[in-house]
LUMBA-332367 format. One record per atom (N, C-alpha, C): z, x, y. Coordinates in pm, whole numbers, padded with zeros to 5 digits, always signed. Each point is the difference from the previous one (the first is absolute). Layout:
BEGIN
ZXY
...
//
This chain:
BEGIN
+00000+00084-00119
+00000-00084+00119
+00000+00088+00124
-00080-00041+00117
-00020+00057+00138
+00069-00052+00066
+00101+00046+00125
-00018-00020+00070
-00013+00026+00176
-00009-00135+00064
-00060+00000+00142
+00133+00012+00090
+00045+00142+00037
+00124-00025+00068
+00105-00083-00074
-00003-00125+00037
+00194-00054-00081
-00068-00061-00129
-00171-00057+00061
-00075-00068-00097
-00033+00018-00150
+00031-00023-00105
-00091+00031-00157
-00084-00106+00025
-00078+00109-00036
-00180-00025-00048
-00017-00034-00162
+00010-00082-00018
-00022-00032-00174
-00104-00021-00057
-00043+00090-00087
-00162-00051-00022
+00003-00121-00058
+00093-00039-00106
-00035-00117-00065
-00035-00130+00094
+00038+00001+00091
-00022-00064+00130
-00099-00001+00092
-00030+00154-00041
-00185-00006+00081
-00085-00040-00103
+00001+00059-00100
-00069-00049-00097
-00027-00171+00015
+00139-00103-00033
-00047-00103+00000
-00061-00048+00143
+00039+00085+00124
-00096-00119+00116
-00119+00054+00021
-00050+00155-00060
-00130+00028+00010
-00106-00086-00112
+00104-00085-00088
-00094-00055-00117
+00000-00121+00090
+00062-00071+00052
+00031-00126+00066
-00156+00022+00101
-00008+00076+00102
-00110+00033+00048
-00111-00019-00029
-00020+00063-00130
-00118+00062-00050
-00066-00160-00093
+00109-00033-00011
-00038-00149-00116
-00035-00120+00141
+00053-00006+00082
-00036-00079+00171
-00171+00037+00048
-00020+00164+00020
-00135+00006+00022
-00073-00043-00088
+00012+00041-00122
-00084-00029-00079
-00028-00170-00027
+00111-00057-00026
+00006-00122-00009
-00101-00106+00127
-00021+00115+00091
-00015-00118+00140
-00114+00047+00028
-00076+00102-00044
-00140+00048-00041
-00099-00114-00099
+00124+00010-00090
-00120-00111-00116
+00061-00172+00065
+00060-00037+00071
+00035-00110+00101
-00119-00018+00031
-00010+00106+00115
-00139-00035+00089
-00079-00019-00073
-00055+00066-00095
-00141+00050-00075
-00014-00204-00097
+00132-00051+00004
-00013-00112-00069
-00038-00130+00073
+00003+00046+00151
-00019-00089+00083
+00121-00041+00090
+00143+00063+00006
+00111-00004+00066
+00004+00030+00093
+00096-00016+00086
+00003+00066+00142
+00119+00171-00025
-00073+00089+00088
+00098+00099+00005
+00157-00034+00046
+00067+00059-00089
+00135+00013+00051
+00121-00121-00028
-00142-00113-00078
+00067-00073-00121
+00116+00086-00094
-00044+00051-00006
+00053+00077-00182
+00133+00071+00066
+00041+00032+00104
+00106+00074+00098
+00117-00123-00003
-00086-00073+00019
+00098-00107+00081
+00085-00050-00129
-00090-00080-00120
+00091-00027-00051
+00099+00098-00121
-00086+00146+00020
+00127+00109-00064
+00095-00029+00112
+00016-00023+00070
+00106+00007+00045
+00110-00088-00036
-00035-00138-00102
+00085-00045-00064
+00032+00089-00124
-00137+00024-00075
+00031+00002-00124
+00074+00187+00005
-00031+00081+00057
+00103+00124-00016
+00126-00015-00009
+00056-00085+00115
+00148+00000-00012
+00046-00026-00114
-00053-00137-00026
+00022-00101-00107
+00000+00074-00138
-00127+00104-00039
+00037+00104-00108
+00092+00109-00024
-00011+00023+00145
+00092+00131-00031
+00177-00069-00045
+00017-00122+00073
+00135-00077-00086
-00026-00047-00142
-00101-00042+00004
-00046-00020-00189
+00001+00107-00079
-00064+00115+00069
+00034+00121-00124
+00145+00061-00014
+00054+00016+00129
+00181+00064-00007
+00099-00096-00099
-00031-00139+00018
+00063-00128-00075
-00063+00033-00171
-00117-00021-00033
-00019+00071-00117
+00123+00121-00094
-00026+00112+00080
+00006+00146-00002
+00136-00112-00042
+00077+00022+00108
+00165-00037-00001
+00022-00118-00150
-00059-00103-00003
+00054-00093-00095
+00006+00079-00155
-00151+00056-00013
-00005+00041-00120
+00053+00147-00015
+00006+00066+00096
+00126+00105-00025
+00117-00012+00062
+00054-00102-00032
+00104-00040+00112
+00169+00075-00015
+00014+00099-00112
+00079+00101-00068
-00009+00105+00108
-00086+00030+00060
-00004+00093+00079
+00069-00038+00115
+00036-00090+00019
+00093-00048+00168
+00080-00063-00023
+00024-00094-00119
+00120-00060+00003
+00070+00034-00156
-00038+00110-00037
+00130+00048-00131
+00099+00064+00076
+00125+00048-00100
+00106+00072+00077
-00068+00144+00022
+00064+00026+00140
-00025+00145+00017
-00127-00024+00146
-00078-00135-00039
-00086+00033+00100
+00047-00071+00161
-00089-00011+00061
+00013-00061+00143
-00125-00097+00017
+00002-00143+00003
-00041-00091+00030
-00123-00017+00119
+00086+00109+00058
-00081+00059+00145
-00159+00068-00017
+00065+00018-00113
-00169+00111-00045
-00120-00106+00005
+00056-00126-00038
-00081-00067-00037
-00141-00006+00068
+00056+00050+00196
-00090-00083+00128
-00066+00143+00002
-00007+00140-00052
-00050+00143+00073
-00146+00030-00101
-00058-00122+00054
-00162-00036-00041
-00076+00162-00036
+00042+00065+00133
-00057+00111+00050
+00080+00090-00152
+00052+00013-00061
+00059+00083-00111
-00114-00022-00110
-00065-00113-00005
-00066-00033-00172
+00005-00136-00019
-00057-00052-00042
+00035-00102-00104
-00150-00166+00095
-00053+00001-00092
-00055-00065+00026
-00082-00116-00121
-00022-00095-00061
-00048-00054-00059
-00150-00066+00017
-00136+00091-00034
-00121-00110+00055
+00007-00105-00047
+00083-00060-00114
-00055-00118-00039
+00093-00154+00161
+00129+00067+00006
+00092-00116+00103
-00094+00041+00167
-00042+00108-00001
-00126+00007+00124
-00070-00012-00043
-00131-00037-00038
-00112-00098-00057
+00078-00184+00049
+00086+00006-00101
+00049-00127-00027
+00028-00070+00155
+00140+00053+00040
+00012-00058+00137
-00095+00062+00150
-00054+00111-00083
-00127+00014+00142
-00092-00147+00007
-00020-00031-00115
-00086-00137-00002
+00047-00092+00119
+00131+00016-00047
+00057-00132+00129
-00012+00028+00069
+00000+00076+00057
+00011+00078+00180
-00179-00025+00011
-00092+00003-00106
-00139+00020+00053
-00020-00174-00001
+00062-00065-00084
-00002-00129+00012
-00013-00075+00105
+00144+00030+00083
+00062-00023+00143
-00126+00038+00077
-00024+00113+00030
-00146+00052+00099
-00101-00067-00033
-00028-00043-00108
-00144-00054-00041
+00009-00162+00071
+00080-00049-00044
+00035-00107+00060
-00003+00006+00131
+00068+00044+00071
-00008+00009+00119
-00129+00001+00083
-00094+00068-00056
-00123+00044+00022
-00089-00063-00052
-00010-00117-00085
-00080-00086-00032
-00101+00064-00115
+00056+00097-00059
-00118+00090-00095
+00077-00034-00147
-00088-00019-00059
+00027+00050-00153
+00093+00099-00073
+00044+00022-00050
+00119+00094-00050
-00061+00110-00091
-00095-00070-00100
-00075+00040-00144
-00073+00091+00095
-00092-00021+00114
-00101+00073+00035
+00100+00108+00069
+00086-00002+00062
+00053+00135+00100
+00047+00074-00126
+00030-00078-00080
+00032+00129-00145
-00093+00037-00027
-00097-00077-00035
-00119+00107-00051
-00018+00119+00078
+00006-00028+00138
-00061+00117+00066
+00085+00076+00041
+00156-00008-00044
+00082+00087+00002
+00060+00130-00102
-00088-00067-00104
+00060+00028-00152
-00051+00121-00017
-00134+00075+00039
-00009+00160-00021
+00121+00053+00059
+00024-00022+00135
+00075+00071+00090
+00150+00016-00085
+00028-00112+00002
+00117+00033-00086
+00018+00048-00123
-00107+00018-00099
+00029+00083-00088
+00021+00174+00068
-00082+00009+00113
-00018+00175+00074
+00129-00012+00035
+00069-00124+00095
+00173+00034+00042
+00094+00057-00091
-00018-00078-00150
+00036+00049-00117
+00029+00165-00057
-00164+00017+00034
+00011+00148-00061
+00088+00097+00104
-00039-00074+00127
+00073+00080+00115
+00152-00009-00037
+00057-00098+00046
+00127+00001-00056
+00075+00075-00143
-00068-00003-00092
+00019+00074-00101
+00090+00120+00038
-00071+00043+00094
-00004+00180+00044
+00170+00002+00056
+00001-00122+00032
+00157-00001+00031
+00128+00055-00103
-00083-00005-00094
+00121-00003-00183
+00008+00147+00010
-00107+00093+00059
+00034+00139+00002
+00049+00055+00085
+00023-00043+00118
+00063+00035+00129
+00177-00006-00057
+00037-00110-00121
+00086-00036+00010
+00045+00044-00139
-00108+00063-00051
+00036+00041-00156
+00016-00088-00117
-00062-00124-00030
+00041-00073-00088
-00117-00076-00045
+00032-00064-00082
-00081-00051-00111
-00089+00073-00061
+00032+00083-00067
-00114+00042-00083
+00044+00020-00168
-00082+00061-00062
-00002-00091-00118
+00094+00136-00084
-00068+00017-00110
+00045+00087-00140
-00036+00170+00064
+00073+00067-00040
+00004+00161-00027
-00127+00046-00006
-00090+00090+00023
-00100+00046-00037
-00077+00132+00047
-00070+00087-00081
-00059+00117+00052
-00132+00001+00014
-00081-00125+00114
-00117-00018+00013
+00050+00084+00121
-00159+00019+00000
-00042+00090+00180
+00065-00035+00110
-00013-00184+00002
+00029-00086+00127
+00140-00067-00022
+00081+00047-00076
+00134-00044-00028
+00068+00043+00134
+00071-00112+00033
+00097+00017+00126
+00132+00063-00004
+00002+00100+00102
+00182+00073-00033
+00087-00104+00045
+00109-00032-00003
+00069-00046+00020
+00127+00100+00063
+00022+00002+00097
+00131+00149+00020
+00102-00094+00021
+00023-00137+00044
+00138-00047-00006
-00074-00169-00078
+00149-00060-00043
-00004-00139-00028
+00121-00083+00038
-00045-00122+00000
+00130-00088+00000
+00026-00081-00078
-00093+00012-00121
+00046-00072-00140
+00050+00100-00063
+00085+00127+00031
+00066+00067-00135
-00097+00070-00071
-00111+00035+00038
-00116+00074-00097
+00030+00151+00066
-00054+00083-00086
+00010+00124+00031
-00151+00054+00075
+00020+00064+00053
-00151+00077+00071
-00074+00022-00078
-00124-00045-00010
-00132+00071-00045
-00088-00045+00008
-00098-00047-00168
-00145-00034+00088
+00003-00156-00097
-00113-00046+00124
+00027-00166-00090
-00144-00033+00030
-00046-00107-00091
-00086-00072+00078
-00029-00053+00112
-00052+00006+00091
-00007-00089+00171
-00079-00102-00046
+00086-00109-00047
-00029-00150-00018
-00041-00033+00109
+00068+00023+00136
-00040-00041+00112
-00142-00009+00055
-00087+00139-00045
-00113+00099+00035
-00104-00152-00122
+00088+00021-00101
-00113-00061-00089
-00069-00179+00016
+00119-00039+00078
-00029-00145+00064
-00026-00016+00154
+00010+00105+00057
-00089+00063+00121
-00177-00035-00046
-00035+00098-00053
-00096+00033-00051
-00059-00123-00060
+00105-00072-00098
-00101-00088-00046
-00053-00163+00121
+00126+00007+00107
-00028-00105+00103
-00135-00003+00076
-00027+00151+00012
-00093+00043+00091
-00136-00064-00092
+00008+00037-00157
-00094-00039-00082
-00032-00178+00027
+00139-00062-00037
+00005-00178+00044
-00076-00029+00127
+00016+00074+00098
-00090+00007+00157
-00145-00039-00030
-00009+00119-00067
-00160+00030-00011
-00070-00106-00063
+00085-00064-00134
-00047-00078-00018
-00020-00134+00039
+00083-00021+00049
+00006-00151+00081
-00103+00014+00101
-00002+00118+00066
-00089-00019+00100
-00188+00027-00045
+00019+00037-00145
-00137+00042-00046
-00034-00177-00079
+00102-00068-00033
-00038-00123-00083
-00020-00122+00064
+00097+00034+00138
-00056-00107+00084
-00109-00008+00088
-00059+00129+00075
-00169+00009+00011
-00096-00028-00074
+00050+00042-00164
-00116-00040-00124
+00002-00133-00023
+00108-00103-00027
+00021-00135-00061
+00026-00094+00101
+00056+00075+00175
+00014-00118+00093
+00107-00080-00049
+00127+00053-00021
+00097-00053-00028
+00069-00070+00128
+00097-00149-00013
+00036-00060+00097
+00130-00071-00058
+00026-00087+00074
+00079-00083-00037
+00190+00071-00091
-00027+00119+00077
+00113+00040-00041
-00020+00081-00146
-00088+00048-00021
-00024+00062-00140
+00006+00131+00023
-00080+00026+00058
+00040+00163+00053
+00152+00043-00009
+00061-00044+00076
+00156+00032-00023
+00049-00018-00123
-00032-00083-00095
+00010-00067-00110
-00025+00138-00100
-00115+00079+00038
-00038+00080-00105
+00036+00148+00069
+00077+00016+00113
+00103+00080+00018
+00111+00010-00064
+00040-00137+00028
+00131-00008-00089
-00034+00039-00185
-00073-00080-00057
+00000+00044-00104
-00035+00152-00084
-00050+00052+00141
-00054+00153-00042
+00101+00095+00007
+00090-00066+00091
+00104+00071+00012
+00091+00011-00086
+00029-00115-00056
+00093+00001-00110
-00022+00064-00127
-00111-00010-00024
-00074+00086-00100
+00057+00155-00011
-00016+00050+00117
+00103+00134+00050
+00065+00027-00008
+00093-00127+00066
+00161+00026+00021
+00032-00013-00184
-00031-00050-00095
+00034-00039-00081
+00003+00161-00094
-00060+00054-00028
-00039+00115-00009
+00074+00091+00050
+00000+00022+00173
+00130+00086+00046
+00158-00028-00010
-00004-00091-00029
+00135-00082-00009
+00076+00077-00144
-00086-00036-00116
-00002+00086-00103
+00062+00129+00013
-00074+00067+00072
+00047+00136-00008
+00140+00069+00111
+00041-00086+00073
+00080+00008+00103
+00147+00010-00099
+00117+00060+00034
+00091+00002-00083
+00128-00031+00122
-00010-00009+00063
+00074-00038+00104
+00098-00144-00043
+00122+00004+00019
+00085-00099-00051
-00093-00147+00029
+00034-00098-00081
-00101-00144+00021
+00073-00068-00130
-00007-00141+00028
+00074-00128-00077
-00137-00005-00089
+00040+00010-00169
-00090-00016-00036
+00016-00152-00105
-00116-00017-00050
+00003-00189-00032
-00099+00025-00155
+00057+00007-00105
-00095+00024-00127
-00061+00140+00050
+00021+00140-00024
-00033+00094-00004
-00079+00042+00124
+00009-00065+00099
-00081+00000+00122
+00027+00007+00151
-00025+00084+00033
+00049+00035+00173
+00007-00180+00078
+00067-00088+00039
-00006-00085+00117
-00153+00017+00022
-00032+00078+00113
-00113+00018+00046
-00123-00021-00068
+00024+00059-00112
-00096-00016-00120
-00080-00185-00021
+00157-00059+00017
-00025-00165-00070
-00062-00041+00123
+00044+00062+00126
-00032-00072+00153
-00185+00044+00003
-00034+00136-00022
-00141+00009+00016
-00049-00101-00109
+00046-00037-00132
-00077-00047-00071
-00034-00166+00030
+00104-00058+00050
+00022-00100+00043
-00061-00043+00108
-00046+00071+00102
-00107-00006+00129
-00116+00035-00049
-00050+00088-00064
-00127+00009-00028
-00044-00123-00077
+00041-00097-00110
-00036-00093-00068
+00017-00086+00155
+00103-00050+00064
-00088-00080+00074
-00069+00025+00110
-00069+00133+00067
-00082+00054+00069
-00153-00012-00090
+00031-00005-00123
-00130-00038-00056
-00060-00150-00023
+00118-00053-00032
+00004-00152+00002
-00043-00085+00169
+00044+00083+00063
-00062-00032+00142
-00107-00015+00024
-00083+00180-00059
-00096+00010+00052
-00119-00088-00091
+00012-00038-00130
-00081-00063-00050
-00029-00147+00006
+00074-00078+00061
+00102-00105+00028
-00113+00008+00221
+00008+00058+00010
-00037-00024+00131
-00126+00049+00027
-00050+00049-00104
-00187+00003-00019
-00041-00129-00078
+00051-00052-00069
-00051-00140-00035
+00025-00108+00087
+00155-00015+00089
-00023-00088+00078
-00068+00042+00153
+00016+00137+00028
-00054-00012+00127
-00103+00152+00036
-00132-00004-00047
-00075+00103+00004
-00038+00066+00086
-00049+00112-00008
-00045+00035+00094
+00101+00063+00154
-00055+00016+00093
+00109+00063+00126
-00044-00140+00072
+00133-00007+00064
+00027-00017+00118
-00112+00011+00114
-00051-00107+00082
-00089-00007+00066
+00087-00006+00153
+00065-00046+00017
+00104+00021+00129
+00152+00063-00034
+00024+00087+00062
+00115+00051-00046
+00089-00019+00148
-00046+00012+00110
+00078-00071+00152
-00044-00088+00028
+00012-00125+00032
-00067-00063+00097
+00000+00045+00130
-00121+00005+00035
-00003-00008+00151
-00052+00136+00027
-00005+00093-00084
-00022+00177+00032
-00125+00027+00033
-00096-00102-00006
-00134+00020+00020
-00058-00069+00083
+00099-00063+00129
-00040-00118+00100
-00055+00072+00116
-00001+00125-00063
-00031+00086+00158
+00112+00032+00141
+00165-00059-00081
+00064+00011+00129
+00079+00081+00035
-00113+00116-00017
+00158+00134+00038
-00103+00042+00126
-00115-00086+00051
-00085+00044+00065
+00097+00057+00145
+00014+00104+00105
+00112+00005+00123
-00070-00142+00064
+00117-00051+00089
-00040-00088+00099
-00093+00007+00127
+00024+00108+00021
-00125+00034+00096
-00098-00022-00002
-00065+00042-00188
-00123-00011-00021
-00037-00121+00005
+00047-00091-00023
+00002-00151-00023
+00000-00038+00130
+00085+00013+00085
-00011-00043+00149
-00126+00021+00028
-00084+00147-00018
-00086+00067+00063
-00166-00118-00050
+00024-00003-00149
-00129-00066-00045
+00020-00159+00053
+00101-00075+00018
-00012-00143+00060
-00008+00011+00098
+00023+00085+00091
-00026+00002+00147
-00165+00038+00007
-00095+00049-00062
-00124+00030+00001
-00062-00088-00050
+00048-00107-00151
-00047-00060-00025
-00033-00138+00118
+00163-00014+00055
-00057-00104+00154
-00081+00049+00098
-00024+00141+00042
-00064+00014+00078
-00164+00000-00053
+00010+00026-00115
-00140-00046-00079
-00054-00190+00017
+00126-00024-00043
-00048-00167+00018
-00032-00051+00128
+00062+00006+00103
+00002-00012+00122
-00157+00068+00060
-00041+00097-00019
-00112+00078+00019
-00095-00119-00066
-00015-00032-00132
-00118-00082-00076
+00020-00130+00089
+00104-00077+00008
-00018-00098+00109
-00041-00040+00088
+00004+00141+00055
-00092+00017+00180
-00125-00011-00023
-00006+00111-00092
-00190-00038-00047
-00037-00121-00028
+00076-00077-00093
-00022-00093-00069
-00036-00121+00127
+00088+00029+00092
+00016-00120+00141
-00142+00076+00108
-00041+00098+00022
-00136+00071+00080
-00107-00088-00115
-00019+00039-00173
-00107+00017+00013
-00002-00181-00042
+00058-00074-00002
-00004-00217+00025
-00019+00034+00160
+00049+00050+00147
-00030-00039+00068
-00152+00063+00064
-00064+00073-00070
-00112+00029+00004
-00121-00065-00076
+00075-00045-00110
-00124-00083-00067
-00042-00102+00093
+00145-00116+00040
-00001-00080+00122
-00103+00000+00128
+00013+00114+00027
-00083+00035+00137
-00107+00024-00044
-00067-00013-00143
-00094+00068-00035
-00079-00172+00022
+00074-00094-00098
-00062-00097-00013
-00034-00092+00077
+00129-00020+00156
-00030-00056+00110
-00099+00067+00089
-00086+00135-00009
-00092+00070+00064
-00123-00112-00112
+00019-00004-00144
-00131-00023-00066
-00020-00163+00050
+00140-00088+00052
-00045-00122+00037
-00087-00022+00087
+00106+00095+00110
-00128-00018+00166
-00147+00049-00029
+00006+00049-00064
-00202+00062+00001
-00041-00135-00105
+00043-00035-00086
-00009-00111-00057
-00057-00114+00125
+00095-00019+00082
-00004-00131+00046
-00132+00022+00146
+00024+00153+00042
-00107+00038+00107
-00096-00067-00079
-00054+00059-00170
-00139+00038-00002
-00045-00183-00012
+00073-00089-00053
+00013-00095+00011
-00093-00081+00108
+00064+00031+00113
-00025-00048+00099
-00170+00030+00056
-00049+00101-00009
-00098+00097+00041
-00133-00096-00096
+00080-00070-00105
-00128-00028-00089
+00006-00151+00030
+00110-00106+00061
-00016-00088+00077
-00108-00002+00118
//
């Protein structure tokens, strides 16, 4: 840990708001590109961040909840976010609500701002990851591969040396979930909330796998990490979703804002500027319009009198 004068600098902490970032641009890139207005995708993270980052600490805490409230510990630990402990599945879960709240608010669809959020947040993912090494933890079994992580201190009671970087390995594979979501939904034109759908399930696929190899204390249920039953349990209905919402509702999304394409982010000026020309245009055709009737007029009371002269001449 750094720090700034009185300040610590915690990476696990940069880590997660440089992923928070990075999942916002990206997210509000494929917004626009869907037909949204910029700065949609800002507004309503601004529900759904808070709202996760209490869904994942609440996670973390319930299901390791030995860590703050056995004897010996302090209760207090529970709130020092910035130490560790985070759960994607209770951020996923209650980020929803928070994106709920914004979506609503905003008159948009929920399914579609996920879709076009769902690369980004697998990249926040890998970003965050990077936090587990700043902080030394989670990683898996003993080992003398090349890329085995030292470990020089712990706080589960392990001794120094080299381990797997579980962390590195679900880094790595998020970045992979990215790619694909964002390679399957250009190819197939995914909508209606499927995209996210096949984030989620790609992910679990992963986690299920790294979970495995992680040795880190965990409640286990029939021979199986917690985590283990939780990825398996979201991916069946992340698949059930997604198959389930290509039969009832195909295809993308043809409006994803109302209203983003009315032309009204035009400045006011410009608008002042073209109705004020357009009257001085109308006003202009009028005048003509009133010269060239009072010229026909004069045209035809000239063709009477020679009319009525020649008239006369042949009397």
């Amino acid at each position: 840990m750094l720090h700034l004068g009185p300040i610590p600098l915690r990476g696990y902490a940069f880590c997660i708001i440089i992923g928070v970032f990075v999942a916002v641009w990206l997210g509000n890139r494929r917004w626009v590109a869907r037909g949204g207005r910029a700065g949609t995708v800002a507004d309503i993270a601004v529900w759904a961040v808070p709202f996760g980052l209490v869904g994942g600490r609440l996670y973390h805490v319930i299901t390791d909840y030995e860590l703050y409230f056995s004897e010996g510990r302090d209760w207090v630990d529970a709130f020092k976010i910035w130490e560790g402990g985070l759960g994607i599945w209770g951020a996923i879960a209650l980020g929803a609500v928070g994106a709920w709240i914004g979506c609503r608010r905003r008159g948009i669809p929920l399914p579609a701002w996920a879709d076009a959020l769902a690369p980004g947040i697998a990249l926040a993912q890998a970003i965050g990851r990077w936090g587990n090494w700043f902080n030394q933890e989670l990683y898996g079994r003993e080992t003398d591969l090349p890329w085995a992580l030292h470990i020089t201190s712990s706080t589960d009671g392990r001794v120094p040396g080299y381990y797997h970087p579980t962390f590195l390995y679900e880094s790595l594979w998020c970045i992979g979930v990215a790619v694909l979501v964002i390679w399957a939904d250009r190819r197939f034109k995914l909508g209606h909330g499927r995209a996210f759908a096949l984030y989620v399930a790609s992910y679990c696929v992963g986690r299920f796998w790294i979970e495995y190899m992680r040795v880190d204390e965990a409640h286990h249920i029939l021979g199986l990490r917690l985590n283990n039953w939780t990825a398996l349990l979201v991916f069946v209905l992340a698949v059930v979703y997604f198959v389930l919402s290509a039969k009832k509702r195909p295809g993308r999304e043809t409006v994803v804002e109302p209203g983003a394409s009315d032309g009204d982010d035009t400045p006011d000026g410009e608008a002042g500027a073209g109705t004020q020309a357009d009257e001085e245009s109308d006003t202009d055709a009028k005048a003509a319009a009133e010269t060239d009737a009072g010229d026909d007029t004069e045209s035809a009371t000239t063709s009477e009198v020679k009319d009525e002269a020649g008239s006369g001449k042949k009397t």
